[in-house]
N, C-alpha and C positions, 0 to 999 in steps of 0.2 A: 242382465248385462254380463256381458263376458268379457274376461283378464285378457289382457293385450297380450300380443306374443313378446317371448320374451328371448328370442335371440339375440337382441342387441345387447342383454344385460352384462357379457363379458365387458366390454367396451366398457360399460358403466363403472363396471367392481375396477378394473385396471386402472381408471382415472381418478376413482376413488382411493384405492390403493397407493396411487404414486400422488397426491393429493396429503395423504394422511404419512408416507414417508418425509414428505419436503417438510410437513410443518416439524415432522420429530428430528429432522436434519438441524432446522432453525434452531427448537429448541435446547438442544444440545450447545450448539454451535455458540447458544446468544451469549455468553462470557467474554468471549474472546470477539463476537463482532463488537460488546460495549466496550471493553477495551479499544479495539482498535475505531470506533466513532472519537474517543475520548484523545486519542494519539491524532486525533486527524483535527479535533478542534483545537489543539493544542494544549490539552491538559495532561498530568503524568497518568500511566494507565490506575495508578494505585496510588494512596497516600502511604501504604505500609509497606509497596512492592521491594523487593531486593535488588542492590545494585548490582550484583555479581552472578545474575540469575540468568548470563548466557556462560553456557559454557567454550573451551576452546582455548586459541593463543591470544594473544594479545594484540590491538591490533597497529598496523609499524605506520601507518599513516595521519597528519589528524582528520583528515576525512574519517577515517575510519572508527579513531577516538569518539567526536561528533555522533557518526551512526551509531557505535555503542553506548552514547550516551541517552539518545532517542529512545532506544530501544527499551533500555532500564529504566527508561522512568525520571534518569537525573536533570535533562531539560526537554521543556516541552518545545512545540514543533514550531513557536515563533520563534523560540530561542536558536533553535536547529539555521531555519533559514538564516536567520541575520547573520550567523555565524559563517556560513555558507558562501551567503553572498559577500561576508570581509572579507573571506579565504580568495573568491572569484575574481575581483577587485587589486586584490593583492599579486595574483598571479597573472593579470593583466596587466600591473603595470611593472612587473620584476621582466617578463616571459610576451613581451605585445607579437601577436603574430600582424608577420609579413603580407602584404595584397599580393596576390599574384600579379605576376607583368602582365604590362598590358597585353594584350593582342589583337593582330592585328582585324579591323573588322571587314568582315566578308563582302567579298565581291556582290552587286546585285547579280541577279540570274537573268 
Protein backbone atom coordinates (compact mmCIF):
# COMPACT_ATOMS: atom_id res chain seq x y z
CA UNK A 1 0.00 0.00 0.00
CA UNK A 2 1.30 3.32 -0.79
CA UNK A 3 1.41 6.95 1.39
CA UNK A 4 -0.89 9.41 -0.02
CA UNK A 5 0.50 12.39 -1.40
CA UNK A 6 1.06 14.81 0.68
CA UNK A 7 0.92 18.14 -0.77
CA UNK A 8 -1.99 19.17 0.98
CA UNK A 9 -0.24 18.75 4.21
CA UNK A 10 0.76 22.75 4.33
CA UNK A 11 -2.93 23.36 4.72
CA UNK A 12 -3.04 20.91 7.39
CA UNK A 13 0.10 22.17 9.62
CA UNK A 14 -1.45 25.97 9.07
CA UNK A 15 -4.78 24.90 10.60
CA UNK A 16 -3.20 23.20 13.11
CA UNK A 17 -0.91 25.93 13.75
CA UNK A 18 -3.60 28.60 14.05
CA UNK A 19 -5.67 25.92 16.01
CA UNK A 20 -3.04 25.35 18.76
CA UNK A 21 -2.24 29.50 18.75
CA UNK A 22 -6.24 30.35 19.58
CA UNK A 23 -6.24 27.72 22.28
CA UNK A 24 -2.88 29.54 23.86
CA UNK A 25 -4.62 32.98 23.10
CA UNK A 26 -7.68 31.61 25.45
CA UNK A 27 -5.46 30.23 27.78
CA UNK A 28 -3.63 33.31 28.60
CA UNK A 29 -6.52 35.44 28.13
CA UNK A 30 -8.90 33.14 30.66
CA UNK A 31 -8.20 35.53 33.84
CA UNK A 32 -9.48 38.31 32.60
CA UNK A 33 -12.29 36.74 30.42
CA UNK A 34 -13.48 35.05 34.26
CA UNK A 35 -13.34 38.24 35.49
CA UNK A 36 -15.05 39.88 32.92
CA UNK A 37 -18.13 36.74 32.81
CA UNK A 38 -18.18 37.54 36.76
CA UNK A 39 -18.58 41.58 35.97
CA UNK A 40 -21.20 40.67 33.49
CA UNK A 41 -23.25 38.28 35.97
CA UNK A 42 -23.08 40.91 38.41
CA UNK A 43 -20.52 39.81 40.75
CA UNK A 44 -17.33 42.03 41.98
CA UNK A 45 -14.39 40.74 39.59
CA UNK A 46 -12.49 39.74 43.12
CA UNK A 47 -13.23 39.61 46.83
CA UNK A 48 -9.68 41.08 47.45
CA UNK A 49 -9.62 43.31 44.20
CA UNK A 50 -8.38 47.05 44.98
CA UNK A 51 -10.39 49.94 44.68
CA UNK A 52 -7.97 52.46 43.42
CA UNK A 53 -6.63 50.00 40.75
CA UNK A 54 -7.53 52.30 37.70
CA UNK A 55 -5.28 54.80 37.38
CA UNK A 56 -5.75 58.63 36.10
CA UNK A 57 -8.03 61.73 37.17
CA UNK A 58 -10.73 61.63 38.93
CA UNK A 59 -13.89 61.22 37.38
CA UNK A 60 -16.22 65.01 37.35
CA UNK A 61 -19.40 63.26 36.58
CA UNK A 62 -21.54 60.64 38.68
CA UNK A 63 -21.93 58.69 35.65
CA UNK A 64 -18.59 58.38 35.73
CA UNK A 65 -18.26 57.93 39.62
CA UNK A 66 -20.82 54.85 38.82
CA UNK A 67 -18.37 53.48 35.86
CA UNK A 68 -15.43 53.68 38.20
CA UNK A 69 -17.22 51.98 40.67
CA UNK A 70 -18.11 48.96 38.29
CA UNK A 71 -14.96 48.82 37.16
CA UNK A 72 -13.17 48.21 40.73
CA UNK A 73 -15.12 45.93 41.93
CA UNK A 74 -17.15 48.37 44.55
CA UNK A 75 -20.64 47.43 43.03
CA UNK A 76 -21.74 44.99 40.97
CA UNK A 77 -23.56 45.32 37.76
CA UNK A 78 -27.28 45.15 39.21
CA UNK A 79 -26.19 47.73 41.45
CA UNK A 80 -24.59 49.75 38.37
CA UNK A 81 -27.87 49.58 36.46
CA UNK A 82 -30.45 50.53 39.23
CA UNK A 83 -28.29 53.30 39.70
CA UNK A 84 -28.40 54.28 36.23
CA UNK A 85 -31.60 53.95 35.63
CA UNK A 86 -32.38 56.59 39.03
CA UNK A 87 -29.88 58.79 37.33
CA UNK A 88 -32.23 58.35 33.85
CA UNK A 89 -35.38 58.96 35.50
CA UNK A 90 -34.01 61.80 37.34
CA UNK A 91 -32.95 63.54 34.40
CA UNK A 92 -36.05 62.88 32.71
CA UNK A 93 -37.98 64.48 34.88
CA UNK A 94 -35.54 67.67 35.89
CA UNK A 95 -34.62 67.85 31.58
CA UNK A 96 -38.13 66.16 29.64
CA UNK A 97 -37.25 66.72 26.13
CA UNK A 98 -39.66 68.47 23.69
CA UNK A 99 -41.69 66.49 20.61
CA UNK A 100 -41.02 67.95 17.65
CA UNK A 101 -43.77 69.99 15.86
CA UNK A 102 -46.00 68.64 14.31
CA UNK A 103 -45.66 68.60 10.49
CA UNK A 104 -47.40 68.85 8.22
CA UNK A 105 -48.37 65.41 6.41
CA UNK A 106 -47.60 64.88 2.76
CA UNK A 107 -49.50 65.34 0.02
CA UNK A 108 -50.71 61.97 -1.74
CA UNK A 109 -48.91 61.48 -5.06
Amino acid sequence: MAWPDTKGDPVLCSLFLLACLTAALVFAARPKLRGAVRNAAGRPASPGAPHDAVPGQDPQTLEGVLSRQLVTGRITGPQYRQAMAGLASRDAKRHPLDPPPPADPPEPA
